[in-house]
PyMOL Python script that loads the backbone (N, CA, C, O; Angstrom):
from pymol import cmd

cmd.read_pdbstr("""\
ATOM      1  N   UNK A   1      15.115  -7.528   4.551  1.00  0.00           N
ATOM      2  CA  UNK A   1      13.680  -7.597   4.753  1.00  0.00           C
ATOM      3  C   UNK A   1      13.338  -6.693   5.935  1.00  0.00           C
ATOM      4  O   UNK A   1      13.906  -6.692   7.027  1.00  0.00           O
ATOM      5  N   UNK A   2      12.320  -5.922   5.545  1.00  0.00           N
ATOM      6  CA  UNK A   2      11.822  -4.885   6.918  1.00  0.00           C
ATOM      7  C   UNK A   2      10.555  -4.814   7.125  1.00  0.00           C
ATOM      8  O   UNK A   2      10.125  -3.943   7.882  1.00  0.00           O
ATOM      9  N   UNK A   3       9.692  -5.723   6.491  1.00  0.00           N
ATOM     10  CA  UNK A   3       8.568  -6.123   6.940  1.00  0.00           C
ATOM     11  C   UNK A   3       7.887  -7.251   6.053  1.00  0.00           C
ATOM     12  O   UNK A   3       8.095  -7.534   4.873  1.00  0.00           O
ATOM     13  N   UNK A   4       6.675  -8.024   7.328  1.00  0.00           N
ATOM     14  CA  UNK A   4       6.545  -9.144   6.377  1.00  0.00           C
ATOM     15  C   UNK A   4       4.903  -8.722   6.344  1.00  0.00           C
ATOM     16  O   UNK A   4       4.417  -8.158   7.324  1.00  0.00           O
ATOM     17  N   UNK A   5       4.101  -9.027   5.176  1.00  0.00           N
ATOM     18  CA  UNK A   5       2.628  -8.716   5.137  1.00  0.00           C
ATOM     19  C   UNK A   5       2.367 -10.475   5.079  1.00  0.00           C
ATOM     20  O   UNK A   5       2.768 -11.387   4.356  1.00  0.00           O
ATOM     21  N   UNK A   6       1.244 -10.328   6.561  1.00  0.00           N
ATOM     22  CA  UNK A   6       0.552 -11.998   6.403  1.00  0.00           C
ATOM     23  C   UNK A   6      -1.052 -11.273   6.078  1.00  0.00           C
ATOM     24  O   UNK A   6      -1.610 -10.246   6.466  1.00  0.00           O
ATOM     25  N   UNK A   7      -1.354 -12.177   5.347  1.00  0.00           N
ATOM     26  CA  UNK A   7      -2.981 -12.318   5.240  1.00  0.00           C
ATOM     27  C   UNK A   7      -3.527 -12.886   6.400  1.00  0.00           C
ATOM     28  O   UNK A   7      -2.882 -13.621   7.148  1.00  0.00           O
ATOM     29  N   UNK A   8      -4.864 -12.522   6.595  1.00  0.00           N
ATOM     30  CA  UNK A   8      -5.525 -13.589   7.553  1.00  0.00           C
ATOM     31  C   UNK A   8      -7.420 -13.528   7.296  1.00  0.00           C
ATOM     32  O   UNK A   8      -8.187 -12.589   7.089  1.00  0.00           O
ATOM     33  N   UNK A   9      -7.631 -15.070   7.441  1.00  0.00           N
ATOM     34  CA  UNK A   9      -9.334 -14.424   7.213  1.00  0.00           C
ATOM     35  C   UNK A   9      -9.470 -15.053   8.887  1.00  0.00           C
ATOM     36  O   UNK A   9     -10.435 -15.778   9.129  1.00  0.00           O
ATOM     37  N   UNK A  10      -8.661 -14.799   9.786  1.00  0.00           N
ATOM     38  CA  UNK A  10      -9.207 -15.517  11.290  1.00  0.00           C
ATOM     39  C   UNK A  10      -9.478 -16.942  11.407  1.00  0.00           C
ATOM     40  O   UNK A  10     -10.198 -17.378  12.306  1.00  0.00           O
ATOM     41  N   UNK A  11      -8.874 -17.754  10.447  1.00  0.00           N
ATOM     42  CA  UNK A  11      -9.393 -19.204  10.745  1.00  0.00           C
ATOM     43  C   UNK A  11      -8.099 -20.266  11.448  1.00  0.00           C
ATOM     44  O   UNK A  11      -6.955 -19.813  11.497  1.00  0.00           O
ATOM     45  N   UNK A  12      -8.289 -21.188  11.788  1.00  0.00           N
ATOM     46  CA  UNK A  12      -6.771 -21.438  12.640  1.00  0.00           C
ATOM     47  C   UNK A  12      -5.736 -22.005  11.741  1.00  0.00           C
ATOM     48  O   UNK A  12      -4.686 -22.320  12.301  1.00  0.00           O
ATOM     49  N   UNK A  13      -5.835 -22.247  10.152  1.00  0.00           N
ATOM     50  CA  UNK A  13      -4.867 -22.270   9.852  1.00  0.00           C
ATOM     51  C   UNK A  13      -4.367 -20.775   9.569  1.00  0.00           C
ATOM     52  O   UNK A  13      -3.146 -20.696   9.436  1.00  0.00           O
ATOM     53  N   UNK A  14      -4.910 -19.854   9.480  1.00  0.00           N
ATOM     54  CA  UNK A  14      -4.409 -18.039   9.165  1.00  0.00           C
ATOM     55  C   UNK A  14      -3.704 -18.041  10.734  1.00  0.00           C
ATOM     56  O   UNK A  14      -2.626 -17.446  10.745  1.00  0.00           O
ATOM     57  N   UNK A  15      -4.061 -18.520  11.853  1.00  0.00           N
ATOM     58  CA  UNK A  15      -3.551 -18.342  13.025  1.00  0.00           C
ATOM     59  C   UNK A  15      -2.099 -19.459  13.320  1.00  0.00           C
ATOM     60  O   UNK A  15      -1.351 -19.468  14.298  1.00  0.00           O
ATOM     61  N   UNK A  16      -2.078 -20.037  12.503  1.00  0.00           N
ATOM     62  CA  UNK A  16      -0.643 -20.801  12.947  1.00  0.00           C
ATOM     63  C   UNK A  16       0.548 -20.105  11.569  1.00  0.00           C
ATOM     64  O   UNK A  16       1.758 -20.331  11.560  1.00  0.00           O
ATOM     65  N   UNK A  17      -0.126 -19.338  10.620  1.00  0.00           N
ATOM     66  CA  UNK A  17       0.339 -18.904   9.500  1.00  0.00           C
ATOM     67  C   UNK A  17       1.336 -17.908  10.368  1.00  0.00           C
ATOM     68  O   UNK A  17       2.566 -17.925  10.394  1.00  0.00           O
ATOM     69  N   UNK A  18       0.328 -16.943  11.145  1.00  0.00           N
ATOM     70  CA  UNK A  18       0.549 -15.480  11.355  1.00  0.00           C
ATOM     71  C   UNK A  18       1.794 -16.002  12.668  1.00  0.00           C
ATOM     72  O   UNK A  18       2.761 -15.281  12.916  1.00  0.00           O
ATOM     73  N   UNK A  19       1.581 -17.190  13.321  1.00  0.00           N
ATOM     74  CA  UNK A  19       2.305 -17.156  14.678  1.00  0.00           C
ATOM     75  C   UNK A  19       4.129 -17.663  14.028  1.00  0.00           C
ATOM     76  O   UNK A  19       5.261 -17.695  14.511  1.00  0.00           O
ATOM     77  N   UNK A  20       3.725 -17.862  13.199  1.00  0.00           N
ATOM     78  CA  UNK A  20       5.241 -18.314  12.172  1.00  0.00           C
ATOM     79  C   UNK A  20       5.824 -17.478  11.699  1.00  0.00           C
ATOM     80  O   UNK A  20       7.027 -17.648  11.499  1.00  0.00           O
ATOM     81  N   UNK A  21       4.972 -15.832  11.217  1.00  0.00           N
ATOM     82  CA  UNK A  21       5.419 -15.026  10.603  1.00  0.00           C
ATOM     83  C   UNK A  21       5.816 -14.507  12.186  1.00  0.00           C
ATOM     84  O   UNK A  21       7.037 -14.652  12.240  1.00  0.00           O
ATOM     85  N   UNK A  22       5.364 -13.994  13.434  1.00  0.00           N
ATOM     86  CA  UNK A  22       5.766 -13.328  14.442  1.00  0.00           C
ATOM     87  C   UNK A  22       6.638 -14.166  14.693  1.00  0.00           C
ATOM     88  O   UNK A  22       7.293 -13.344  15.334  1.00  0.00           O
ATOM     89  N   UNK A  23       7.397 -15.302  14.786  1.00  0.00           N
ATOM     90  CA  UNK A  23       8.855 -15.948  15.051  1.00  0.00           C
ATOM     91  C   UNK A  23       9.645 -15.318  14.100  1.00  0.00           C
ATOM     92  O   UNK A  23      10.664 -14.731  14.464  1.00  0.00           O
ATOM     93  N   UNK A  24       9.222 -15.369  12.588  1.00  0.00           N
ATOM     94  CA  UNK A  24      10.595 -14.696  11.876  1.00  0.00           C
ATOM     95  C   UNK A  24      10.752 -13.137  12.295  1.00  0.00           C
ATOM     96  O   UNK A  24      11.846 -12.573  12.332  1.00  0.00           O
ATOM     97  N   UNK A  25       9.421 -12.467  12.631  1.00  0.00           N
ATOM     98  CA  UNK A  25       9.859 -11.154  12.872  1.00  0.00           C
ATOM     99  C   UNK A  25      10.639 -10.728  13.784  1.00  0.00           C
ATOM    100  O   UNK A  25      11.402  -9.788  13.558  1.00  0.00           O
ATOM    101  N   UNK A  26      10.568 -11.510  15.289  1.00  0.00           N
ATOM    102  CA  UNK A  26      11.083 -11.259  16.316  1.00  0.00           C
ATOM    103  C   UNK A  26      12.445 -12.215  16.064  1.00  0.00           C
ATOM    104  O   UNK A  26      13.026 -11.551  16.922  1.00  0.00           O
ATOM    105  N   UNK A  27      13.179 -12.909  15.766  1.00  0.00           N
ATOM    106  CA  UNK A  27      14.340 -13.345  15.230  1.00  0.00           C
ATOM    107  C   UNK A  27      15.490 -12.406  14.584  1.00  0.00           C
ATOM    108  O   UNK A  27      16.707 -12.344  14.758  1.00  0.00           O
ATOM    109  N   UNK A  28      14.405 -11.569  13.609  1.00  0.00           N
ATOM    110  CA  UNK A  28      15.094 -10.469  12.191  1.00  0.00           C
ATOM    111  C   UNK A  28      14.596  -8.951  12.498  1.00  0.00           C
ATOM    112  O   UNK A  28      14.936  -7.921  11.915  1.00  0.00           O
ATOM    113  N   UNK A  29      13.641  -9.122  13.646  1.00  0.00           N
ATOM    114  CA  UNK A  29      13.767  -7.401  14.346  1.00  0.00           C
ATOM    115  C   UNK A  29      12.996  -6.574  13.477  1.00  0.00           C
ATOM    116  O   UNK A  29      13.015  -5.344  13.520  1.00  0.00           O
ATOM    117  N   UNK A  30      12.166  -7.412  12.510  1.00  0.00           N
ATOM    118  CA  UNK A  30      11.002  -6.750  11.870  1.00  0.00           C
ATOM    119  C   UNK A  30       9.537  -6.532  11.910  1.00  0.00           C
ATOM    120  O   UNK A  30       8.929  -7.285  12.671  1.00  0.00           O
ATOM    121  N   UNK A  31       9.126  -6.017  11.521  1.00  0.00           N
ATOM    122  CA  UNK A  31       7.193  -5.554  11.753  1.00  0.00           C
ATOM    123  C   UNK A  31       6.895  -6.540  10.613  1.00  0.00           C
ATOM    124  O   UNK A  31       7.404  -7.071   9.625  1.00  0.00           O
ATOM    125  N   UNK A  32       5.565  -6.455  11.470  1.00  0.00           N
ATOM    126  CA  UNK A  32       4.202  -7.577  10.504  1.00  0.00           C
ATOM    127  C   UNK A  32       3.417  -6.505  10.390  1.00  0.00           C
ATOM    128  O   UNK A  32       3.365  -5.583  11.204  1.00  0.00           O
ATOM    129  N   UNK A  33       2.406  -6.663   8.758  1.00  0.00           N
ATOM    130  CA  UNK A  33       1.516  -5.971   8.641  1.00  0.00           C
ATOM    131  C   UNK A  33       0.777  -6.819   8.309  1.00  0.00           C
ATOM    132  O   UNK A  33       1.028  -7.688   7.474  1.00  0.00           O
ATOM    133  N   UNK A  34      -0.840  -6.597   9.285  1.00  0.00           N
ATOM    134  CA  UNK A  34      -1.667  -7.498   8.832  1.00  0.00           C
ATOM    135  C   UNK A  34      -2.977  -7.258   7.972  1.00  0.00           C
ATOM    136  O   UNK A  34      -3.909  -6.455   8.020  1.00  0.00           O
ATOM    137  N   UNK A  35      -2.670  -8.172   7.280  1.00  0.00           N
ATOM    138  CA  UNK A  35      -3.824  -7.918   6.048  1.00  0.00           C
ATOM    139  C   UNK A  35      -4.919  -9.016   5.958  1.00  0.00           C
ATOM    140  O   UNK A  35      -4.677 -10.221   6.036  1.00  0.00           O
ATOM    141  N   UNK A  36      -6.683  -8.232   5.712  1.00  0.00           N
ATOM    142  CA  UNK A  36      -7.545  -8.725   6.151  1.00  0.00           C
ATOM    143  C   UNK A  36      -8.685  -8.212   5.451  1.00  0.00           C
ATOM    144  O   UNK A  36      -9.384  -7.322   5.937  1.00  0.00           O
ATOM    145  N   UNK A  37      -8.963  -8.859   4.052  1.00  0.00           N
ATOM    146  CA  UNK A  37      -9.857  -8.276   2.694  1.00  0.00           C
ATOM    147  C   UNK A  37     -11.297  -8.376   3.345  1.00  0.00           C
ATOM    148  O   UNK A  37     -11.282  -8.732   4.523  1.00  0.00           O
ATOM    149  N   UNK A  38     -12.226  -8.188   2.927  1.00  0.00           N
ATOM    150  CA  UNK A  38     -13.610  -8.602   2.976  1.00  0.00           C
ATOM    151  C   UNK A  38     -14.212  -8.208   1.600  1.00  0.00           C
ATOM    152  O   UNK A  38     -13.726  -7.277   0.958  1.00  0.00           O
ATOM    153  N   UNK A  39     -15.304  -8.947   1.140  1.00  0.00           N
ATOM    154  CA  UNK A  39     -16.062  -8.881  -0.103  1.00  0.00           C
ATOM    155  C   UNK A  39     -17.198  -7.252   0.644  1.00  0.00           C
ATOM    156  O   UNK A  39     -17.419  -7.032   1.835  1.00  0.00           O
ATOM    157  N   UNK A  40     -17.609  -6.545  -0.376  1.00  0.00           N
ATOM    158  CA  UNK A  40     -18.584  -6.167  -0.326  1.00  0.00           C
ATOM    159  C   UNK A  40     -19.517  -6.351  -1.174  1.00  0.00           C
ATOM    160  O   UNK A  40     -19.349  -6.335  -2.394  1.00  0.00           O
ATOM    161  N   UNK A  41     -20.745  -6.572  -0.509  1.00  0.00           N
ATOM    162  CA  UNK A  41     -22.127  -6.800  -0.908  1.00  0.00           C
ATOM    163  C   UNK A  41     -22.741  -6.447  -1.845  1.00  0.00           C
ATOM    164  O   UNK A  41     -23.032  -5.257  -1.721  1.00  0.00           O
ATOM    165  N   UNK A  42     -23.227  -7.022  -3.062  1.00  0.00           N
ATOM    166  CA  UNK A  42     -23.310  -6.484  -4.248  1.00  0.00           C
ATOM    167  C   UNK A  42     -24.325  -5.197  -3.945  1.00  0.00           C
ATOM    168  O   UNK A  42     -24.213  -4.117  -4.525  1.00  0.00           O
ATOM    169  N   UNK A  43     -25.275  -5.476  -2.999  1.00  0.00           N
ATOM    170  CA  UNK A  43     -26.371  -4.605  -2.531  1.00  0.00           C
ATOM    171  C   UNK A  43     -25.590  -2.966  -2.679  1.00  0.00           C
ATOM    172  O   UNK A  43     -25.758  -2.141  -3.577  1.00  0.00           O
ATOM    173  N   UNK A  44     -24.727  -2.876  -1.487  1.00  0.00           N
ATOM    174  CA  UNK A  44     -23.752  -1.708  -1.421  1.00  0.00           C
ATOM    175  C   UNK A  44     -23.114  -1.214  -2.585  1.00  0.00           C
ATOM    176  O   UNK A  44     -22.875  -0.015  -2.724  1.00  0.00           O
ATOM    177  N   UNK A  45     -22.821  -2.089  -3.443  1.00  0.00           N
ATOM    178  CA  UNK A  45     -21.883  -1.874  -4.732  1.00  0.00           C
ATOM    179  C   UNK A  45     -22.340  -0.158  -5.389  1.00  0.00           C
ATOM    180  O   UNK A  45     -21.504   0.674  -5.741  1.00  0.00           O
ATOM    181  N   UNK A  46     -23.589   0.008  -5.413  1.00  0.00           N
ATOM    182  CA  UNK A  46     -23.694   1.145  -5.942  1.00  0.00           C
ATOM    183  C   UNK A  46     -22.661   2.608  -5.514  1.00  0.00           C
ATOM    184  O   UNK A  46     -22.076   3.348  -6.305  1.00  0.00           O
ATOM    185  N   UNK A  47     -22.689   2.670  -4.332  1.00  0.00           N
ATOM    186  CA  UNK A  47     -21.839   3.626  -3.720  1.00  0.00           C
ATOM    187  C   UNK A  47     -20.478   4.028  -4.083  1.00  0.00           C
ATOM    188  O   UNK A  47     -19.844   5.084  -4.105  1.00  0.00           O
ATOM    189  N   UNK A  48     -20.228   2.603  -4.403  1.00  0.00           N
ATOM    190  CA  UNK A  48     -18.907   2.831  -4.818  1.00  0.00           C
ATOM    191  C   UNK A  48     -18.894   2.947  -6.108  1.00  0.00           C
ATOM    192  O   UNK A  48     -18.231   3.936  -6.421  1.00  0.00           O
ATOM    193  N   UNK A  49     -19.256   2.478  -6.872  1.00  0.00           N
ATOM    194  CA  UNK A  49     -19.280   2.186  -8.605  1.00  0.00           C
ATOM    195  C   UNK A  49     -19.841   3.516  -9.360  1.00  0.00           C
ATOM    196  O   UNK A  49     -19.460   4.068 -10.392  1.00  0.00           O
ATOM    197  N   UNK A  50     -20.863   3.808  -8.476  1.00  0.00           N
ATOM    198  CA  UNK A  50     -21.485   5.019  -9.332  1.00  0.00           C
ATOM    199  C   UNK A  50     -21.506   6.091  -8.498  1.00  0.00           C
ATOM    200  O   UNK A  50     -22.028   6.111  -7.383  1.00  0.00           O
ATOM    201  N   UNK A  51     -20.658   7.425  -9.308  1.00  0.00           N
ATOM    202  CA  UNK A  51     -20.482   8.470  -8.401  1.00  0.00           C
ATOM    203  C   UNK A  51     -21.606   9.604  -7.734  1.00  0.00           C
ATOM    204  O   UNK A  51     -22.576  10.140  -8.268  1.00  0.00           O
ATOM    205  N   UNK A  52     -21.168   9.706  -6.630  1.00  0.00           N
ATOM    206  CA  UNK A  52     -22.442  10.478  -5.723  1.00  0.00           C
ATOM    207  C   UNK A  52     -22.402  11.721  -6.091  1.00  0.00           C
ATOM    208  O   UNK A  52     -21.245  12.089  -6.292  1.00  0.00           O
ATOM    209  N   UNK A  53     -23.450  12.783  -6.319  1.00  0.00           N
ATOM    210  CA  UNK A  53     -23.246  14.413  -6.714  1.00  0.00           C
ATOM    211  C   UNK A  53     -23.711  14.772  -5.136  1.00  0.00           C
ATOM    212  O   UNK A  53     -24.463  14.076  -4.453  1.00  0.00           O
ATOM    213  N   UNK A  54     -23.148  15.888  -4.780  1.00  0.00           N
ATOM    214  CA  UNK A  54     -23.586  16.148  -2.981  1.00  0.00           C
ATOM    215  C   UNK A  54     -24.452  17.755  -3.655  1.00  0.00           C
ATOM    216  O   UNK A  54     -25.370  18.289  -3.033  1.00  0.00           O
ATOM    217  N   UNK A  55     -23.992  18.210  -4.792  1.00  0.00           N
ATOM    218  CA  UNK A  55     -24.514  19.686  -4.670  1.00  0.00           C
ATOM    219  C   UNK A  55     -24.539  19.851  -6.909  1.00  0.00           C
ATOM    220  O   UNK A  55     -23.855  19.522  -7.878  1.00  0.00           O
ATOM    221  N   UNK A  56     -25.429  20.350  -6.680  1.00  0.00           N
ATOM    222  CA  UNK A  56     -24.802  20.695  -7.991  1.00  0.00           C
ATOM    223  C   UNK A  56     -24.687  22.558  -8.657  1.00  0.00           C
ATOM    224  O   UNK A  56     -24.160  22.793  -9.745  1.00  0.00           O
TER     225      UNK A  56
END
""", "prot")
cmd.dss("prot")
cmd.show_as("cartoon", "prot")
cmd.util.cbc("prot")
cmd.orient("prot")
């Protein structure tokens, strides 16, 4: 194992999650990568979904 990916949305069970994963890392001499989704806003959705022309 050479790295462990924790999720977190910041709430204190994600914070006793992540402090469990930094004991196994520092034990086994490996990196944490932390991962941290968010929804976007249907409002915004356009931007992404439908492609932008800059020039034509």
């Amino acid at each position: 194992m050479k790295r462990i990916l924790a999720s977190t949305d910041f709430s204190a069970d994600a914070e006793n999650a992540l402090s469990v994963a930094e004991q196994i890392a520092k034990r086994n001499n490996i990196e944490i990568a932390l991962l941290h989704m968010m929804k976007i806003p249907t409002q915004m959705n356009n931007t992404i979904t439908e492609p932008q022309v800059f020039w034509k």
